[in-house]
N, CA, C and O atoms as CSV, one atom per row, in Angstrom:
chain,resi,resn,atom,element,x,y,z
A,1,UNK,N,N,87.181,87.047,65.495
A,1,UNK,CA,C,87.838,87.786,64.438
A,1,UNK,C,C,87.494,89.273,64.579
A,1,UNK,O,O,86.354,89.694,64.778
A,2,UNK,N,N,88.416,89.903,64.476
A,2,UNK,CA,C,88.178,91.585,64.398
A,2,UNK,C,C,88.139,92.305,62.937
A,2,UNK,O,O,88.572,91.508,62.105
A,3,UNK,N,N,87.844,93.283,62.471
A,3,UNK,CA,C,88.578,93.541,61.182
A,3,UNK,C,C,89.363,94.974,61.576
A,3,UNK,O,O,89.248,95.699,62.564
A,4,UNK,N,N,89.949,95.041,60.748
A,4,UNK,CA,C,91.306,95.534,60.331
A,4,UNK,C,C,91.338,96.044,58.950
A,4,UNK,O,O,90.955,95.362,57.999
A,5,UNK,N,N,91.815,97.295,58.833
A,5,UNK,CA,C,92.318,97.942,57.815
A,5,UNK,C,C,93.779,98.063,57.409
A,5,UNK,O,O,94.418,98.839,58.120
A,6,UNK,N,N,94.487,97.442,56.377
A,6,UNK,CA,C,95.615,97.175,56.668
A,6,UNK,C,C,95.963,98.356,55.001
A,6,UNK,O,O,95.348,98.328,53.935
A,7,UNK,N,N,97.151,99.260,55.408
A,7,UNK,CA,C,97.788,100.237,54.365
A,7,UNK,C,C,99.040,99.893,53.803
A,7,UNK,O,O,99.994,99.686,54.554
A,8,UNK,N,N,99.143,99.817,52.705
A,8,UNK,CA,C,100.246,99.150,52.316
A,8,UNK,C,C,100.533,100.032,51.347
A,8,UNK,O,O,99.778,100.099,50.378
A,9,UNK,N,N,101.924,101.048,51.454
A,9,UNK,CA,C,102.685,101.879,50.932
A,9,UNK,C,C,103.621,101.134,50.293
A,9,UNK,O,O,104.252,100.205,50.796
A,10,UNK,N,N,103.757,101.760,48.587
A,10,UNK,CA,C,104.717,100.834,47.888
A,10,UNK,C,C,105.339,101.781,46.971
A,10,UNK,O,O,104.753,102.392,46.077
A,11,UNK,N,N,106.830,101.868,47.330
A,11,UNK,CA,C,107.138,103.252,46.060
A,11,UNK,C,C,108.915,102.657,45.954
A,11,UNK,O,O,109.425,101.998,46.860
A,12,UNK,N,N,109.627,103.040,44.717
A,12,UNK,CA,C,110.600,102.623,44.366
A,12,UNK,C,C,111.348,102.720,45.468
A,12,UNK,O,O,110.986,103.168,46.557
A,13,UNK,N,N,112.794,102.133,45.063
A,13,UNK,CA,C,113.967,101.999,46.390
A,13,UNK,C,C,114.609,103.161,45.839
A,13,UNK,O,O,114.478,103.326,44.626
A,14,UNK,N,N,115.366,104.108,46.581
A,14,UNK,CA,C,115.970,105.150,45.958
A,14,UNK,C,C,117.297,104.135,45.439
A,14,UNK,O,O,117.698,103.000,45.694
A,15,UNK,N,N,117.852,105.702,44.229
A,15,UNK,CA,C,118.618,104.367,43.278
A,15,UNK,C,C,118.016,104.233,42.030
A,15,UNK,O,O,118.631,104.259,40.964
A,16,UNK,N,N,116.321,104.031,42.214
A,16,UNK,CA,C,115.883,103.439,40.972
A,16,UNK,C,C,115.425,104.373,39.920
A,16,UNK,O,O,115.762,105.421,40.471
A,17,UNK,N,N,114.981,104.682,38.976
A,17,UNK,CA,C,114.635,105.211,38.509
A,17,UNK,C,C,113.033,105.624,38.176
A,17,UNK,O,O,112.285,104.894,37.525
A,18,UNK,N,N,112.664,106.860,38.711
A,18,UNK,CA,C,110.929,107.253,39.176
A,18,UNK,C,C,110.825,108.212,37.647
A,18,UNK,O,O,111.534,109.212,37.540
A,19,UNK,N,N,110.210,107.941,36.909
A,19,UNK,CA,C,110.005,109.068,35.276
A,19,UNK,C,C,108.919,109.882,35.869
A,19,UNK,O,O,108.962,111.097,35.677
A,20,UNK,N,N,107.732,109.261,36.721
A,20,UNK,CA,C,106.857,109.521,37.038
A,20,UNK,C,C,106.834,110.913,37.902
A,20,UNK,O,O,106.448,112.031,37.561
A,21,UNK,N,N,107.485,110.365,39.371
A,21,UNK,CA,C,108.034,111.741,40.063
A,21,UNK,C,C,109.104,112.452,39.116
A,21,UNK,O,O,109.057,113.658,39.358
A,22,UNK,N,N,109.584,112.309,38.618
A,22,UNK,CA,C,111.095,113.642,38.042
A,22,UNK,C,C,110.143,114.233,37.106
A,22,UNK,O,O,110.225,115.457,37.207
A,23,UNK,N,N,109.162,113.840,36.127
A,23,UNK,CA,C,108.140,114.907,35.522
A,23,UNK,C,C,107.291,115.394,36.553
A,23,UNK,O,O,106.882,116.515,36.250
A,24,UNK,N,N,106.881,115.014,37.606
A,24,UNK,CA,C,105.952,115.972,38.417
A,24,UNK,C,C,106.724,116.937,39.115
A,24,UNK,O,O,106.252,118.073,39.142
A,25,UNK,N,N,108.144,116.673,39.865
A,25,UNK,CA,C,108.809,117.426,40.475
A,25,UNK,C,C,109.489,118.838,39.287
A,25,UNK,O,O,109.815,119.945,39.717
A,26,UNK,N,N,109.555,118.514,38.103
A,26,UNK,CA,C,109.761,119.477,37.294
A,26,UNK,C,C,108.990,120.645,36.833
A,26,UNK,O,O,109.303,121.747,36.382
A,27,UNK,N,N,107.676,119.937,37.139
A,27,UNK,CA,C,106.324,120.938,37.201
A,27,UNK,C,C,106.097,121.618,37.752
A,27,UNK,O,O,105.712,122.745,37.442
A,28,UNK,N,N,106.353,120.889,39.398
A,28,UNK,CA,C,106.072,121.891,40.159
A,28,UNK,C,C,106.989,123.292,40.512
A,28,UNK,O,O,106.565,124.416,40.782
A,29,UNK,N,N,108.602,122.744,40.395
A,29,UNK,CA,C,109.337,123.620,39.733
A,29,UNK,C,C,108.629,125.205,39.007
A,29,UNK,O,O,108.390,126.376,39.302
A,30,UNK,N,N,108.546,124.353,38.041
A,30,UNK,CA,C,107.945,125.345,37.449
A,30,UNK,C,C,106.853,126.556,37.604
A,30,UNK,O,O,106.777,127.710,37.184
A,31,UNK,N,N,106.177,125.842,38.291
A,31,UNK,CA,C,105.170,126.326,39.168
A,31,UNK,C,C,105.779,127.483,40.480
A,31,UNK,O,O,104.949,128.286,40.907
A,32,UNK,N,N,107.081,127.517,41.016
A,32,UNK,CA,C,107.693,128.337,41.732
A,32,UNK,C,C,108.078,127.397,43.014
A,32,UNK,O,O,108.767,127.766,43.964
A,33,UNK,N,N,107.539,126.214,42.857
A,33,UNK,CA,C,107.709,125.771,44.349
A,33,UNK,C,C,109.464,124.832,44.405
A,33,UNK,O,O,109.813,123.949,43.623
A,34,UNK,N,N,110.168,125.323,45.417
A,34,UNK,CA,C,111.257,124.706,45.739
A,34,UNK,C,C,111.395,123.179,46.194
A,34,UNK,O,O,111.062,123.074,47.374
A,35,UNK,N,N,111.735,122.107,45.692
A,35,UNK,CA,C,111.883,120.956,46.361
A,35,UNK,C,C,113.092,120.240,46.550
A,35,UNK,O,O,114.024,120.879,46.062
A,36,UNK,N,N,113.440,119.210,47.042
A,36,UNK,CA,C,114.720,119.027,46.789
A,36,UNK,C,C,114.550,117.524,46.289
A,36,UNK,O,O,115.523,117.062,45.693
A,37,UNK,N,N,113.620,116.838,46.428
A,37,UNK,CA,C,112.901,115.336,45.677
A,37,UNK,C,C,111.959,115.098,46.060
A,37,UNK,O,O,111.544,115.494,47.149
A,38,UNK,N,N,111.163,114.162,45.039
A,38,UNK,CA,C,110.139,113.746,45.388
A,38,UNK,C,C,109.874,112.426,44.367
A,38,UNK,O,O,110.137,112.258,43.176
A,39,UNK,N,N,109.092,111.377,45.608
A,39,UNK,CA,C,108.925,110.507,45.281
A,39,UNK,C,C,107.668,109.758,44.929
A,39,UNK,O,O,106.827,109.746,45.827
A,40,UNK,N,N,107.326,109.062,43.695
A,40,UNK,CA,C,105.820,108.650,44.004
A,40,UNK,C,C,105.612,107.445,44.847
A,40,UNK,O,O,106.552,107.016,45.516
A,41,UNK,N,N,104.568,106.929,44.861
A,41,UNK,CA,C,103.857,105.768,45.709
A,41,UNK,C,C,102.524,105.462,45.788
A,41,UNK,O,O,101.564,106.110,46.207
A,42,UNK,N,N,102.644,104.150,45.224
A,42,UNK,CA,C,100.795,103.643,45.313
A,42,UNK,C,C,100.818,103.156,46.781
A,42,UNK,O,O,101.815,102.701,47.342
A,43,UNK,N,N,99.145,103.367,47.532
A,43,UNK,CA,C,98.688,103.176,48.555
A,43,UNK,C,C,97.385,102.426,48.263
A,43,UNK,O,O,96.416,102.883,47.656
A,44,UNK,N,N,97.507,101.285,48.755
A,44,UNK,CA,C,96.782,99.706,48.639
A,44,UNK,C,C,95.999,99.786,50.224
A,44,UNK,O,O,96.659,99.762,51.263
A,45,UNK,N,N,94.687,99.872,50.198
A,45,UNK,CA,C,94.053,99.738,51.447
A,45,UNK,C,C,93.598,98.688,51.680
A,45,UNK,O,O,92.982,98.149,50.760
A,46,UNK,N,N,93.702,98.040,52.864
A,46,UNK,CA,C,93.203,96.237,52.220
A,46,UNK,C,C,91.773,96.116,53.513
A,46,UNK,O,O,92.091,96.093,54.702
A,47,UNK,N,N,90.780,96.072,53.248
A,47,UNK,CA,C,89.778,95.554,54.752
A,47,UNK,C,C,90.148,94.067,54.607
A,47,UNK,O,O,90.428,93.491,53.556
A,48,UNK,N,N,90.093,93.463,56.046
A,48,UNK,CA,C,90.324,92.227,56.292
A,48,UNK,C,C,90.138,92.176,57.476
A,48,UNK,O,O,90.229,93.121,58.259
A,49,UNK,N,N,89.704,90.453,57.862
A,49,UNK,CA,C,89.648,90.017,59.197
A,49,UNK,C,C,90.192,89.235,59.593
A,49,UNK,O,O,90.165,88.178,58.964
A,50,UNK,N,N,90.902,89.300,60.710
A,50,UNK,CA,C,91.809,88.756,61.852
A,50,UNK,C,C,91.964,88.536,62.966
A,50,UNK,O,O,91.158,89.088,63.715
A,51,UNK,N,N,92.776,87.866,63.451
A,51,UNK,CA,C,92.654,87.210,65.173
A,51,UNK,C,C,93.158,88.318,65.440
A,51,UNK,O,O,92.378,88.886,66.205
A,52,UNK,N,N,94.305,89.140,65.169
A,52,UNK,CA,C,94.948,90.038,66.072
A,52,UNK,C,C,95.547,91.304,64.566
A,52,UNK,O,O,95.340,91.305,63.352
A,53,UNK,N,N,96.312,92.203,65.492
A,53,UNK,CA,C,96.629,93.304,64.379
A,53,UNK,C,C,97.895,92.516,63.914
A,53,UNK,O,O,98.279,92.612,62.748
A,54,UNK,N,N,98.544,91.734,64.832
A,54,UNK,CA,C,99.794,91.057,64.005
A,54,UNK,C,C,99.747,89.994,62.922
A,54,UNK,O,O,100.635,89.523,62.212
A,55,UNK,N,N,98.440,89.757,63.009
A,55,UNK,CA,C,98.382,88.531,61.834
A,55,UNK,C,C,97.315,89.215,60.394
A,55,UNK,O,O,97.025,88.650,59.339
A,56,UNK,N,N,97.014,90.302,60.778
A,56,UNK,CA,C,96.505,91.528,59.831
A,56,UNK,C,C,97.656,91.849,58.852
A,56,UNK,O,O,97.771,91.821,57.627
A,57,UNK,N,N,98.903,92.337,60.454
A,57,UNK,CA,C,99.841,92.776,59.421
A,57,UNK,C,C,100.659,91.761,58.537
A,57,UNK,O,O,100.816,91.977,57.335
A,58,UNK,N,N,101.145,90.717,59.125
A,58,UNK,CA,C,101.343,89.076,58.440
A,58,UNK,C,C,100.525,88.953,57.164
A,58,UNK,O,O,100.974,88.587,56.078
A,59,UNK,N,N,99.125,89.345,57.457
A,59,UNK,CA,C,98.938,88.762,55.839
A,59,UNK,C,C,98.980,90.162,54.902
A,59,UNK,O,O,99.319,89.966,53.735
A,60,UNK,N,N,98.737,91.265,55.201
A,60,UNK,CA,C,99.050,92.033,54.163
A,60,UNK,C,C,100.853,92.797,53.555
A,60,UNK,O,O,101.269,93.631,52.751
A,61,UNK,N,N,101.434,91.755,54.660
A,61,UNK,CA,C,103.180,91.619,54.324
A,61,UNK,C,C,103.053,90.377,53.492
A,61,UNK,O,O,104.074,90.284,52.810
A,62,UNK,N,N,102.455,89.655,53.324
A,62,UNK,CA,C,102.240,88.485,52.579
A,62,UNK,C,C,101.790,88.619,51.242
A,62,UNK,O,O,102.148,87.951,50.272
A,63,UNK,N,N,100.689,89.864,51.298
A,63,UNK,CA,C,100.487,90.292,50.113
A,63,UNK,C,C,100.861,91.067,49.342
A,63,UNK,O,O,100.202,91.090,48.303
A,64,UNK,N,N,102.143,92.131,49.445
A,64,UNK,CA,C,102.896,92.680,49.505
A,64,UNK,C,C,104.168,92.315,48.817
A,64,UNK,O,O,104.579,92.981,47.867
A,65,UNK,N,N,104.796,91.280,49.274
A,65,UNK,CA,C,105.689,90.569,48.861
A,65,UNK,C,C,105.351,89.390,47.698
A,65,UNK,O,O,106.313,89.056,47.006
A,66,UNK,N,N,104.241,88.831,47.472
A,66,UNK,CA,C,103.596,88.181,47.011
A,66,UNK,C,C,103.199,88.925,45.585
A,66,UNK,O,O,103.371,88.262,44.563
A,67,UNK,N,N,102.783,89.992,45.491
A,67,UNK,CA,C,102.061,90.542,44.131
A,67,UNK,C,C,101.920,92.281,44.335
A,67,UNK,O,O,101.733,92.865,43.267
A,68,UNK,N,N,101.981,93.098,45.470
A,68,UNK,CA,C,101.809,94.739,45.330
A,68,UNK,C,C,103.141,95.104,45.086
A,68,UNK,O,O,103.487,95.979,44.292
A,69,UNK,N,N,103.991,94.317,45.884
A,69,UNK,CA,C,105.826,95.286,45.398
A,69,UNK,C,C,106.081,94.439,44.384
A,69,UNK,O,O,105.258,93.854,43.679
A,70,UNK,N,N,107.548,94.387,44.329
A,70,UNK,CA,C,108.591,93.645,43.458
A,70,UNK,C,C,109.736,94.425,44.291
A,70,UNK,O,O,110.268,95.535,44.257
A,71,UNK,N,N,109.848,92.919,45.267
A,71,UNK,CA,C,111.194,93.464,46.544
A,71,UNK,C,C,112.535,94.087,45.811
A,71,UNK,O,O,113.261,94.968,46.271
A,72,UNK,N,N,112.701,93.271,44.315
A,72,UNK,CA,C,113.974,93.899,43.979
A,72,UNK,C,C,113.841,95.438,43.804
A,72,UNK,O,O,114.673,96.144,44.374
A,73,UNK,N,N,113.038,95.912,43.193
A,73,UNK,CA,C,113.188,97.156,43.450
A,73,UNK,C,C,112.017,98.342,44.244
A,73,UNK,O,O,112.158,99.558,44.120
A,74,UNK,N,N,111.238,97.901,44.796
A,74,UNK,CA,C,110.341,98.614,45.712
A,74,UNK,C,C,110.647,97.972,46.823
A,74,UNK,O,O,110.685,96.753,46.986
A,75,UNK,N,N,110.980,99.254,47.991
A,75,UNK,CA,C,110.491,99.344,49.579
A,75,UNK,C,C,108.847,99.351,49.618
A,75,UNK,O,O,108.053,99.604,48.712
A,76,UNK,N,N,108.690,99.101,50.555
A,76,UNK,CA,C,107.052,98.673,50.974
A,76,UNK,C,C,107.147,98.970,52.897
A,76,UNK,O,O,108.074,98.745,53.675
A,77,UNK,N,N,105.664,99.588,53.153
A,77,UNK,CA,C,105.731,100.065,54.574
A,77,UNK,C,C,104.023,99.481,55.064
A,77,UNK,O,O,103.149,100.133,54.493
A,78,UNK,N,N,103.662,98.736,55.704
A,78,UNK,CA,C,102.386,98.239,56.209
A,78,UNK,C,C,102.079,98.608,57.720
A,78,UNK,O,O,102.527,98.085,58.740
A,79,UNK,N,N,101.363,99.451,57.599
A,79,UNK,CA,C,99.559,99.790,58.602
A,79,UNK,C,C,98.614,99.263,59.032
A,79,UNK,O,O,97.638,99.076,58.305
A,80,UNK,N,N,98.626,98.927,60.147
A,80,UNK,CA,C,97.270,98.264,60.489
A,80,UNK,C,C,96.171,98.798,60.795
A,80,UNK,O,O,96.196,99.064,59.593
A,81,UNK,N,N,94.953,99.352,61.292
A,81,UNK,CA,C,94.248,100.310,62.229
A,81,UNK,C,C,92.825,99.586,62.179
A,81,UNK,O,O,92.153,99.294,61.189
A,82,UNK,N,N,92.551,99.373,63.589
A,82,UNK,CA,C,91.452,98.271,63.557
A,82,UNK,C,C,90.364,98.801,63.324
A,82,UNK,O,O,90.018,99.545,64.241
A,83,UNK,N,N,89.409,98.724,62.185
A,83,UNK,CA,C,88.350,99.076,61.930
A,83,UNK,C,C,87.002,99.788,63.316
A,83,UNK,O,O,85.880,100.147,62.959
């Protein structure tokens, strides 16, 4: 078994509605800075051990789909990087 650090990026599907980003992007606005969107996203770091980086990434797509997104409306992007 090796371990593995597996990153699991989870932020709405565009389309959906972010309250979160459209008040920060209004701020910064305000602040002088030009943007044209912005989106938020929680980042889930998972340590774990595995036979290989593909079954690293297998289970933290497992966990992912299982309980960090909600496929109907979050995209999700998974990282492996072997400890």
């Amino acid at each position: 078994m090796t371990a593995y650090t597996a990153t699991v990026t989870v932020r709405l599907k565009r389309g959906v509605l972010d309250p979160e980003a459209e008040t920060t992007k209004q701020a910064l606005e305000r602040l002088g800075f030009e943007l044209e969107e912005l989106r938020s996203s929680d980042r889930f770091e998972i340590d774990l051990e595995a036979t290989s980086a593909d079954a690293a990434r297998e289970r933290a797509d497992e966990m992912a789909e299982r309980l960090l997104a909600n496929p109907t409306i979050h995209d999700y992007d998974v990282e492996v990087d072997e400890r």
